[in-house]
Biotite code that builds the C-alpha atoms (Angstrom):
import biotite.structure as struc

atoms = struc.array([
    struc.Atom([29.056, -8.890, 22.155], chain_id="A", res_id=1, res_name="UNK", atom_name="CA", element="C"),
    struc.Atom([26.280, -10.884, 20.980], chain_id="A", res_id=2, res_name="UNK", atom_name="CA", element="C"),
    struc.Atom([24.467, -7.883, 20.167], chain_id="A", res_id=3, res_name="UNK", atom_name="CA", element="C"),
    struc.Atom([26.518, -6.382, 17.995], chain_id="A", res_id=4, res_name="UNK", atom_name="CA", element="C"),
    struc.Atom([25.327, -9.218, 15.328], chain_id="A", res_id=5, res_name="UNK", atom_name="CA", element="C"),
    struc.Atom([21.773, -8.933, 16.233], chain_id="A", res_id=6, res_name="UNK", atom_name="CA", element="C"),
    struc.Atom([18.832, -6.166, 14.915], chain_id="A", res_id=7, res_name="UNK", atom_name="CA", element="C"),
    struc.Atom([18.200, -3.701, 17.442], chain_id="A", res_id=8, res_name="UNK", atom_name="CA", element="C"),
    struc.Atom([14.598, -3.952, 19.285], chain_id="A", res_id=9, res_name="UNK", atom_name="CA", element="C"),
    struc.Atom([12.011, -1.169, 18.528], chain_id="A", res_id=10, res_name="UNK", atom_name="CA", element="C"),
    struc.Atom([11.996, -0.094, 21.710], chain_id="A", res_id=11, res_name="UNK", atom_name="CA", element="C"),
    struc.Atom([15.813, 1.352, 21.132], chain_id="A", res_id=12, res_name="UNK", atom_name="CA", element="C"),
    struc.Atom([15.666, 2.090, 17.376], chain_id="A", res_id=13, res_name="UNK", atom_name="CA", element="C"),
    struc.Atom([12.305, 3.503, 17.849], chain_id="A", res_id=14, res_name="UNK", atom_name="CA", element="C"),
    struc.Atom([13.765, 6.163, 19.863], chain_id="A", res_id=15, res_name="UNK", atom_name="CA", element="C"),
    struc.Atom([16.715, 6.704, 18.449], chain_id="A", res_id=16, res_name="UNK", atom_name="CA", element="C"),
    struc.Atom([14.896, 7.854, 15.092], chain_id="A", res_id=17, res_name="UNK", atom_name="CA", element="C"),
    struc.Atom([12.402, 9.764, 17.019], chain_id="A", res_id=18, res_name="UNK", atom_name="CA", element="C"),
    struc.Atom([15.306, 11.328, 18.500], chain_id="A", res_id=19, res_name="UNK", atom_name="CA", element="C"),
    struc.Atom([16.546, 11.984, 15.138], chain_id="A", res_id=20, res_name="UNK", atom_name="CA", element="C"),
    struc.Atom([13.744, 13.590, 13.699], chain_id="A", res_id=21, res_name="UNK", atom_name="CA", element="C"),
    struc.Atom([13.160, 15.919, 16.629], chain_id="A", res_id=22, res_name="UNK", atom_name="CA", element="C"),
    struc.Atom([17.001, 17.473, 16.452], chain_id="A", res_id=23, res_name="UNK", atom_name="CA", element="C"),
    struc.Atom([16.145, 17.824, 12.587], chain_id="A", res_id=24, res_name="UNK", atom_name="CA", element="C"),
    struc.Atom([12.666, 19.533, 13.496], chain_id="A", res_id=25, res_name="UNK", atom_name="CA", element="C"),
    struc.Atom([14.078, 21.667, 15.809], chain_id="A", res_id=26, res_name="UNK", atom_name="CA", element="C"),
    struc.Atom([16.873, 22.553, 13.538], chain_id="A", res_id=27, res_name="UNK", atom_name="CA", element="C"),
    struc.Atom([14.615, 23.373, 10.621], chain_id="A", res_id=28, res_name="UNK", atom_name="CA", element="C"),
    struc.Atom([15.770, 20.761, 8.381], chain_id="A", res_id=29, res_name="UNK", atom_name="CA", element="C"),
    struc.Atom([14.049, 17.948, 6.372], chain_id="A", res_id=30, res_name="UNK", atom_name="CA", element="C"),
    struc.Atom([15.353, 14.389, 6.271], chain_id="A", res_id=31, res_name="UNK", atom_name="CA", element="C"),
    struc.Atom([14.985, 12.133, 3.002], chain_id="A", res_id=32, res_name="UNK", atom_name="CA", element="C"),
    struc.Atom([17.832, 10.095, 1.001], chain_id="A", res_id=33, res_name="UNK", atom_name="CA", element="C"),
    struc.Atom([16.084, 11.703, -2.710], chain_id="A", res_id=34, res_name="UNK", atom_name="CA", element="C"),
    struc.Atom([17.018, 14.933, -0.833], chain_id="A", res_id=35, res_name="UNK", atom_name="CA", element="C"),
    struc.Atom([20.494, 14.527, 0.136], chain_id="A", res_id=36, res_name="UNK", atom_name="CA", element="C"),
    struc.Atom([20.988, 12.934, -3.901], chain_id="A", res_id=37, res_name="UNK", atom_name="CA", element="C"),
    struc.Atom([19.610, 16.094, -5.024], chain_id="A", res_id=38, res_name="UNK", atom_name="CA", element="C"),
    struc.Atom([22.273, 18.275, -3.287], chain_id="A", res_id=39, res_name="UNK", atom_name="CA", element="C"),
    struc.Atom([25.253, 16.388, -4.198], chain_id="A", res_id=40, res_name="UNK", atom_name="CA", element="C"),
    struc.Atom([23.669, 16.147, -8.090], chain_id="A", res_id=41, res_name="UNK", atom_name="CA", element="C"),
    struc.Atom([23.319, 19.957, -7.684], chain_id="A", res_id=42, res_name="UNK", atom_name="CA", element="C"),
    struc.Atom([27.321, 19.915, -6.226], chain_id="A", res_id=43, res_name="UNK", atom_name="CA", element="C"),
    struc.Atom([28.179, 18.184, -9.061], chain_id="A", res_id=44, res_name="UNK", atom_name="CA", element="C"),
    struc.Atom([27.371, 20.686, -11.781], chain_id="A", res_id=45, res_name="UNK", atom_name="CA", element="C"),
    struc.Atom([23.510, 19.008, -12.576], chain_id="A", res_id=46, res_name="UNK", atom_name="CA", element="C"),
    struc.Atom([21.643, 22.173, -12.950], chain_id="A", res_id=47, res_name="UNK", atom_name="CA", element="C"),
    struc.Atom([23.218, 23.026, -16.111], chain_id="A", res_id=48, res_name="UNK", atom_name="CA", element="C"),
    struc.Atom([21.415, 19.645, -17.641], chain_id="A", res_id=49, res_name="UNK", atom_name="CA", element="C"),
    struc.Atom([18.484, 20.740, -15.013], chain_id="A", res_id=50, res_name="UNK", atom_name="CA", element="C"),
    struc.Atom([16.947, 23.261, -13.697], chain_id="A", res_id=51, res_name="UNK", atom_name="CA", element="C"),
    struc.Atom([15.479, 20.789, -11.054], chain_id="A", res_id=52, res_name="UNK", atom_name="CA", element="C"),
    struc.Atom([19.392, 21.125, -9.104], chain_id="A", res_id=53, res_name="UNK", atom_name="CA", element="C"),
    struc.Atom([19.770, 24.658, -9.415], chain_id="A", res_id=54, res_name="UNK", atom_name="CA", element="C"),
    struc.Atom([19.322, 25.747, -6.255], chain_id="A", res_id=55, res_name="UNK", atom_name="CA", element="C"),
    struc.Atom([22.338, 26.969, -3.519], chain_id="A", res_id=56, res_name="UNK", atom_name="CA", element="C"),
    struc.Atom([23.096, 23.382, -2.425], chain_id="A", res_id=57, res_name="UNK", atom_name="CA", element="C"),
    struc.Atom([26.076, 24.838, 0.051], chain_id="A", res_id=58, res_name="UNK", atom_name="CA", element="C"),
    struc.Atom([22.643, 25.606, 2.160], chain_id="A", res_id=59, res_name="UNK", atom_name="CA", element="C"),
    struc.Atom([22.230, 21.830, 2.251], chain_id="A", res_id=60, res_name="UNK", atom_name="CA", element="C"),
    struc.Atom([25.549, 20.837, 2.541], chain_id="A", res_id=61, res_name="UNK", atom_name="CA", element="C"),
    struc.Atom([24.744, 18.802, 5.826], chain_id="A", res_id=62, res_name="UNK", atom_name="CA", element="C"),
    struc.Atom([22.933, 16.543, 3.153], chain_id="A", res_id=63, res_name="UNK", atom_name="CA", element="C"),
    struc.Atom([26.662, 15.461, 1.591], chain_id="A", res_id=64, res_name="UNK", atom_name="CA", element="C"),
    struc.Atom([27.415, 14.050, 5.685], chain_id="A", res_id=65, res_name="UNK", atom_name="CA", element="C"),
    struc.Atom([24.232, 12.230, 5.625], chain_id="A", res_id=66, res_name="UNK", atom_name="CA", element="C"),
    struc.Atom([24.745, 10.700, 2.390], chain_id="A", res_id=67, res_name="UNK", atom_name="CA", element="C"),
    struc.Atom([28.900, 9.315, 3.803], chain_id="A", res_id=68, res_name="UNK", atom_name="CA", element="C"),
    struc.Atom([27.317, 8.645, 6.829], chain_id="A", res_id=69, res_name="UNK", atom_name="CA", element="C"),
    struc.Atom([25.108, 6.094, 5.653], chain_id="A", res_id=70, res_name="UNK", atom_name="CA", element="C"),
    struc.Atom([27.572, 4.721, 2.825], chain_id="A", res_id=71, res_name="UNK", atom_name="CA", element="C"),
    struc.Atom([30.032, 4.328, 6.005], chain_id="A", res_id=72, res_name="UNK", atom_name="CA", element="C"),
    struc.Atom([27.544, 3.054, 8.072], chain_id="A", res_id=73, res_name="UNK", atom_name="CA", element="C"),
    struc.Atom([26.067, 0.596, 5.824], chain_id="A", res_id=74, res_name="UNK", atom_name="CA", element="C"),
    struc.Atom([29.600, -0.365, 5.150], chain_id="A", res_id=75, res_name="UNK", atom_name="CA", element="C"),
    struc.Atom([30.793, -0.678, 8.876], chain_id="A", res_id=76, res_name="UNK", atom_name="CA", element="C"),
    struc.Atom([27.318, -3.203, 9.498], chain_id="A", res_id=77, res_name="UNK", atom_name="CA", element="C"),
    struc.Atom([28.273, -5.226, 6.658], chain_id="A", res_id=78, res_name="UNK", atom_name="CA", element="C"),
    struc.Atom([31.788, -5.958, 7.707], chain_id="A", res_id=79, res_name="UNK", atom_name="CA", element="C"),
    struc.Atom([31.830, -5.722, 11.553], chain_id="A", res_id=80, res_name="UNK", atom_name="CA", element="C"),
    struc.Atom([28.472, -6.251, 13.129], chain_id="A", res_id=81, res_name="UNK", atom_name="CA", element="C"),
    struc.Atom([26.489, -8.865, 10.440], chain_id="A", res_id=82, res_name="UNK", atom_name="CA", element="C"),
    struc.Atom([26.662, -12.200, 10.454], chain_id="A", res_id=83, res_name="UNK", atom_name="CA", element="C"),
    struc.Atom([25.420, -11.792, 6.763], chain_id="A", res_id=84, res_name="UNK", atom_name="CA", element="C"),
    struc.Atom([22.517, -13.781, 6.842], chain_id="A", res_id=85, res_name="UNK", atom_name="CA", element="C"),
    struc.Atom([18.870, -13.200, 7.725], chain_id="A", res_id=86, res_name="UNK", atom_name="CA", element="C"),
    struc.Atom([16.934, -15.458, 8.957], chain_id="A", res_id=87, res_name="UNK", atom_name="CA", element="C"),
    struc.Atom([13.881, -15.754, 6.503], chain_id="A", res_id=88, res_name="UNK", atom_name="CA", element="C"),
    struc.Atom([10.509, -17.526, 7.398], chain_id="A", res_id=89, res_name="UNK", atom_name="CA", element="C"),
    struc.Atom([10.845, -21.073, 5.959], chain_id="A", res_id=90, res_name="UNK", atom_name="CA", element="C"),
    struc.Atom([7.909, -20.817, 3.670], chain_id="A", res_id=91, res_name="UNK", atom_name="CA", element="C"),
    struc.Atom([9.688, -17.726, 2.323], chain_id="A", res_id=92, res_name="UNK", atom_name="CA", element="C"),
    struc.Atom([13.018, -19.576, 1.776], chain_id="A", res_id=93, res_name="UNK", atom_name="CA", element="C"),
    struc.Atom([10.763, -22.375, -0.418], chain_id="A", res_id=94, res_name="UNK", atom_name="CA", element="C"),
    struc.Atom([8.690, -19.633, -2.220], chain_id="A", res_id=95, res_name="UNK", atom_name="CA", element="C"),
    struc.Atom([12.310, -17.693, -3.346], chain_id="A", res_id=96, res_name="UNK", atom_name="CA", element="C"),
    struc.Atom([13.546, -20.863, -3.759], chain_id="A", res_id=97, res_name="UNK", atom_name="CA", element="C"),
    struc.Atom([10.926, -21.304, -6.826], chain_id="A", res_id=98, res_name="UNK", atom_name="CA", element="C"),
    struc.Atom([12.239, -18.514, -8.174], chain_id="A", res_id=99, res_name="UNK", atom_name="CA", element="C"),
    struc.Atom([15.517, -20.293, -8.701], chain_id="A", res_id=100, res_name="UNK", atom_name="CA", element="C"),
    struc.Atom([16.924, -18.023, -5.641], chain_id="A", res_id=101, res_name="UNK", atom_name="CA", element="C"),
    struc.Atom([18.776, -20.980, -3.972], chain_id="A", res_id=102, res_name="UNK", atom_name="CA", element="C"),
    struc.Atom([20.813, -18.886, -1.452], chain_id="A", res_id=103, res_name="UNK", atom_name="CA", element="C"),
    struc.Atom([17.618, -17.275, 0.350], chain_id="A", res_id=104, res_name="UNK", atom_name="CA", element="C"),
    struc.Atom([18.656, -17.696, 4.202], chain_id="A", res_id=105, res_name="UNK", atom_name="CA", element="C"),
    struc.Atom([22.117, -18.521, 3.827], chain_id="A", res_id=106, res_name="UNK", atom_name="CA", element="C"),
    struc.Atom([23.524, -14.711, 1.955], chain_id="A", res_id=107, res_name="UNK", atom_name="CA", element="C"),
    struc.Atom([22.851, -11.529, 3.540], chain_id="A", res_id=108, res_name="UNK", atom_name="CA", element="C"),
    struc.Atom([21.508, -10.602, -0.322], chain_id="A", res_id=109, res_name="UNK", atom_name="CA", element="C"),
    struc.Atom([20.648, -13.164, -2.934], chain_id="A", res_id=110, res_name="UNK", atom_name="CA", element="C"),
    struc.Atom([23.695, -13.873, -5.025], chain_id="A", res_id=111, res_name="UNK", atom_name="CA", element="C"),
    struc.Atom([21.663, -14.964, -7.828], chain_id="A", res_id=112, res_name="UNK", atom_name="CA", element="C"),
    struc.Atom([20.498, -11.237, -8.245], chain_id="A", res_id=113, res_name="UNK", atom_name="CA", element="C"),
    struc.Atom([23.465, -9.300, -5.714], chain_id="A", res_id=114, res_name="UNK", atom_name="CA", element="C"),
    struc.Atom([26.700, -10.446, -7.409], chain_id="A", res_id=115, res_name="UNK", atom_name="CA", element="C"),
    struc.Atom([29.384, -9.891, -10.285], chain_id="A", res_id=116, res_name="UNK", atom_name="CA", element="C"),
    struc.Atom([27.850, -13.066, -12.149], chain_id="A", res_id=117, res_name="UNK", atom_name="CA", element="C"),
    struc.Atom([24.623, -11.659, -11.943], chain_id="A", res_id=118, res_name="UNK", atom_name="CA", element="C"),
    struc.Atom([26.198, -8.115, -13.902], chain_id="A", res_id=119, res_name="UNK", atom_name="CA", element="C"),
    struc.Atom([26.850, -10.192, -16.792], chain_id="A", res_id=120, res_name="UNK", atom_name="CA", element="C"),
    struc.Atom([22.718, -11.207, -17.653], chain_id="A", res_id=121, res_name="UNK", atom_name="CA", element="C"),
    struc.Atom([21.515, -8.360, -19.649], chain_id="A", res_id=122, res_name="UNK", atom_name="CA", element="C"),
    struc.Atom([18.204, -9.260, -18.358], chain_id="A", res_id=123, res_name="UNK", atom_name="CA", element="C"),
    struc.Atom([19.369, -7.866, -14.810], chain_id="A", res_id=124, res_name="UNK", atom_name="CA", element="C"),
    struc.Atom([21.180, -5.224, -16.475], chain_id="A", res_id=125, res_name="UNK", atom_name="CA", element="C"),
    struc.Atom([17.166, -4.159, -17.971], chain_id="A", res_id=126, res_name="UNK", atom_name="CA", element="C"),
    struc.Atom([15.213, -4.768, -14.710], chain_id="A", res_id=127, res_name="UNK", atom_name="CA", element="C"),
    struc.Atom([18.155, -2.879, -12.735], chain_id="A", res_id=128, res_name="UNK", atom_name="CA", element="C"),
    struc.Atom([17.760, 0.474, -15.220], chain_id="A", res_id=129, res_name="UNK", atom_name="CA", element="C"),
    struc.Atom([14.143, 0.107, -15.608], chain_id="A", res_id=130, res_name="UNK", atom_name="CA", element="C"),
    struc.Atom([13.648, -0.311, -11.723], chain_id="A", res_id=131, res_name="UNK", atom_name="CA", element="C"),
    struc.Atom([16.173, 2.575, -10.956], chain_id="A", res_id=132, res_name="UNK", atom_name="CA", element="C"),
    struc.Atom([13.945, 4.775, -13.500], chain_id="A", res_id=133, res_name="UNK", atom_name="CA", element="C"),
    struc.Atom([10.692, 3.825, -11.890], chain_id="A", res_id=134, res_name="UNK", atom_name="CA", element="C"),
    struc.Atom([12.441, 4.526, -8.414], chain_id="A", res_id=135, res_name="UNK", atom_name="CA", element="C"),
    struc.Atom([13.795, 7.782, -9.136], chain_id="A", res_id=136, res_name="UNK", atom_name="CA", element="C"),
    struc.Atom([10.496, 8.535, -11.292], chain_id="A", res_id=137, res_name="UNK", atom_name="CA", element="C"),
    struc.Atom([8.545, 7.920, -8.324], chain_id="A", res_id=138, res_name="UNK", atom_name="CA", element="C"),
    struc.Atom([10.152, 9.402, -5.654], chain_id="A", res_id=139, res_name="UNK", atom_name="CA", element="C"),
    struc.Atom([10.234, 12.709, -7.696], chain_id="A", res_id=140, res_name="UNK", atom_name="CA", element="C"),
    struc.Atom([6.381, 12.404, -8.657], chain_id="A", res_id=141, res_name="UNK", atom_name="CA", element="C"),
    struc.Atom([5.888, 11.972, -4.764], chain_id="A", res_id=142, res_name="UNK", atom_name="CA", element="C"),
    struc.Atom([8.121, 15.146, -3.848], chain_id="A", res_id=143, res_name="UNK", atom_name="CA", element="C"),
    struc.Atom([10.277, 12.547, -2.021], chain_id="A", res_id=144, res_name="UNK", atom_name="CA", element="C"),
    struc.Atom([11.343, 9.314, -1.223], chain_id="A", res_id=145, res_name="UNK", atom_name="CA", element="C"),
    struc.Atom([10.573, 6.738, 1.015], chain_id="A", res_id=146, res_name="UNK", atom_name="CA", element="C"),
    struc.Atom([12.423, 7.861, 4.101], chain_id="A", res_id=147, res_name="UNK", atom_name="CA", element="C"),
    struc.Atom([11.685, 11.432, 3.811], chain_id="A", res_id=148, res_name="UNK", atom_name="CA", element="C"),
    struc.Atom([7.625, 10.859, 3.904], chain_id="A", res_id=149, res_name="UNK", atom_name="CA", element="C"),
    struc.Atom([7.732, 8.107, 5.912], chain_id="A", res_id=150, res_name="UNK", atom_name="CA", element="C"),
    struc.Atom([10.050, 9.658, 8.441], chain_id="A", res_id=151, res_name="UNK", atom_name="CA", element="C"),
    struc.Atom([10.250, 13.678, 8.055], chain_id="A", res_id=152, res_name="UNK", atom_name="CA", element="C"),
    struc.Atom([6.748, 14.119, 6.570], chain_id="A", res_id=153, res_name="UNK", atom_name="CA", element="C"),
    struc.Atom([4.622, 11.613, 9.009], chain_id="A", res_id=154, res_name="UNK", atom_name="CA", element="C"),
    struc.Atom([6.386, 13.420, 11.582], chain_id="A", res_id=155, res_name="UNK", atom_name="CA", element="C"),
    struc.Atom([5.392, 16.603, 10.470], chain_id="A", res_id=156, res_name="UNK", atom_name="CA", element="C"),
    struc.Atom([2.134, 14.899, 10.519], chain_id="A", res_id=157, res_name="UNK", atom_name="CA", element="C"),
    struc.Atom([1.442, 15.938, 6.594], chain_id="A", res_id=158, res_name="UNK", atom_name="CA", element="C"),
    struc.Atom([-1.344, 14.451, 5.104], chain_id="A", res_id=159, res_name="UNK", atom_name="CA", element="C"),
    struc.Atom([0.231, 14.174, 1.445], chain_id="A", res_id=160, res_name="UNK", atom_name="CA", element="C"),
    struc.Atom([3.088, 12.389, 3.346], chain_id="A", res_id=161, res_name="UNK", atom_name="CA", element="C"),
    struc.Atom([0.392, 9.847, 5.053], chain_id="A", res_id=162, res_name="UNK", atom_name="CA", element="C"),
    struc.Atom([-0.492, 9.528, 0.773], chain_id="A", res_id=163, res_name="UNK", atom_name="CA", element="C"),
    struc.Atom([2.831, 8.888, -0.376], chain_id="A", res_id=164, res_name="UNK", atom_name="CA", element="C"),
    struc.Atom([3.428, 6.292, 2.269], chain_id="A", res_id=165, res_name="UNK", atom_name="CA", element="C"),
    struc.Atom([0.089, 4.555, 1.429], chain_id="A", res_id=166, res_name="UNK", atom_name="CA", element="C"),
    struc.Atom([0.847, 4.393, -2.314], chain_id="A", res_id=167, res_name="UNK", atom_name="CA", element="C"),
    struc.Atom([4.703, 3.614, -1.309], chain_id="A", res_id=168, res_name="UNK", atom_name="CA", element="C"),
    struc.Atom([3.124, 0.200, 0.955], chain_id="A", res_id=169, res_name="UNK", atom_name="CA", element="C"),
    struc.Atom([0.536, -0.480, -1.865], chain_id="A", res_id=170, res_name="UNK", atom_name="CA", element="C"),
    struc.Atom([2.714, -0.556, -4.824], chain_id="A", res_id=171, res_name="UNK", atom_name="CA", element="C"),
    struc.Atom([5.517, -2.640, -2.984], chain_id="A", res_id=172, res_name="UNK", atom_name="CA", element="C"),
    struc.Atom([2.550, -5.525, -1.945], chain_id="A", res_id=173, res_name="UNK", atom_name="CA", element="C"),
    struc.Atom([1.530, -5.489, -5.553], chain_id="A", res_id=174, res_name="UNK", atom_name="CA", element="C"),
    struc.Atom([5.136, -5.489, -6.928], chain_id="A", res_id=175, res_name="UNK", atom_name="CA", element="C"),
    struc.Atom([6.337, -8.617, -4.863], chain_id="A", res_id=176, res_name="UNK", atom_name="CA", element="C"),
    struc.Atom([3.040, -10.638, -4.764], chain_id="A", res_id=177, res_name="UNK", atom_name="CA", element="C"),
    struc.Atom([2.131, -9.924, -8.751], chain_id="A", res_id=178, res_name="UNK", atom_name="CA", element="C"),
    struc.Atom([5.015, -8.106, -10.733], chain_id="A", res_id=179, res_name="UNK", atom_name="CA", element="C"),
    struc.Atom([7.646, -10.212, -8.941], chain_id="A", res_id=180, res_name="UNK", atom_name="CA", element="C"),
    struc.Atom([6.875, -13.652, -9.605], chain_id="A", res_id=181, res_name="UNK", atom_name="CA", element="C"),
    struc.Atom([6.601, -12.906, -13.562], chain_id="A", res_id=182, res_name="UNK", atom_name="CA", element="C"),
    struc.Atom([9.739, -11.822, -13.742], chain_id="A", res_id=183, res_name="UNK", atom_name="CA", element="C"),
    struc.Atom([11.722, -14.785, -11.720], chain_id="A", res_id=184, res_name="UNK", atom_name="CA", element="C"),
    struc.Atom([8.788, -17.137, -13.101], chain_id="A", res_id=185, res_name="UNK", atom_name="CA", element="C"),
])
């Protein structure tokens, strides 16, 4: 049972996705997270503040099983298969450790940022709205999110995918090498 607490190997996961993508394909559907938010903000009555979520979004319903799917799923890791920790490089535990994080290796997420004490520093409060705004900006600016170019659109073997997921790479090296330690400096 061992396993169950461990990450998967490529050579499983790999597949697996793969798998994935080619029932999707084959099905005529897209995969991305931004997409699946955009059909239940469409569900939800958005596109009368929007005309980006009017569209028929009972087309895209199989979006809404994605998105419990991997609320479930996340869930169901968290609880029953994670030992929550993850094993960090030591020279990453001392670098986070500099940045006042002082449970790096021994919480599945940093408490100093993940956690109901954390809710009360209006300065997370600001970095949490202004990074969900940049998120959401972005993945809107890109035509999609992460997992929907790096996934879908790379499989699809679209070269403004193979764009996104440069500028999606770049801008998370300069975020956590630069942007990163000014904040938690």
């Amino acid at each position: 049972m061992n396993w169950i607490y461990n990450p998967w190997p490529w050579y499983v996961a790999g597949p697996l996705i793969a798998l994935t993508m080619f029932i999707l394909l084959y099905a005529g559907k897209q995969f991305g997270m931004s997409s699946n938010l955009r059909t239940l903000c469409s569900a939800t009555g958005a596109g009368k503040a929007s005309d980006f979520f009017k569209f028929n979004w009972k087309n895209e319903k199989w979006n809404l099983t994605v998105m419990v799917g991997a609320v479930l799923g996340g869930f169901l890791a968290s609880q029953f298969m994670s030992n929550n920790t993850v094993e960090l490089a030591p020279d990453v535990i001392t670098t986070l450790k500099g940045y006042g994080i002082n449970s790096a290796g021994e919480a599945y997420l940093p408490t100093e940022i993940f956690s109901l004490e954390a809710l009360s520093n209006p300065v997370n409060w600001f970095i949490l709205i202004i990074g969900g705004f940049l998120v959401g900006f972005g993945a809107r600016y890109a035509g999609g999110c992460t997992s929907g170019h790096a996934i879908s659109g790379l499989s699809n073997l679209q070269l403004p995918s193979l764009i996104a997921v440069i500028g999606f790479f770049t801008g998370g090296l300069i975020m956590i090498h630069f942007i990163y330690p000014l904040i938690f400096a």
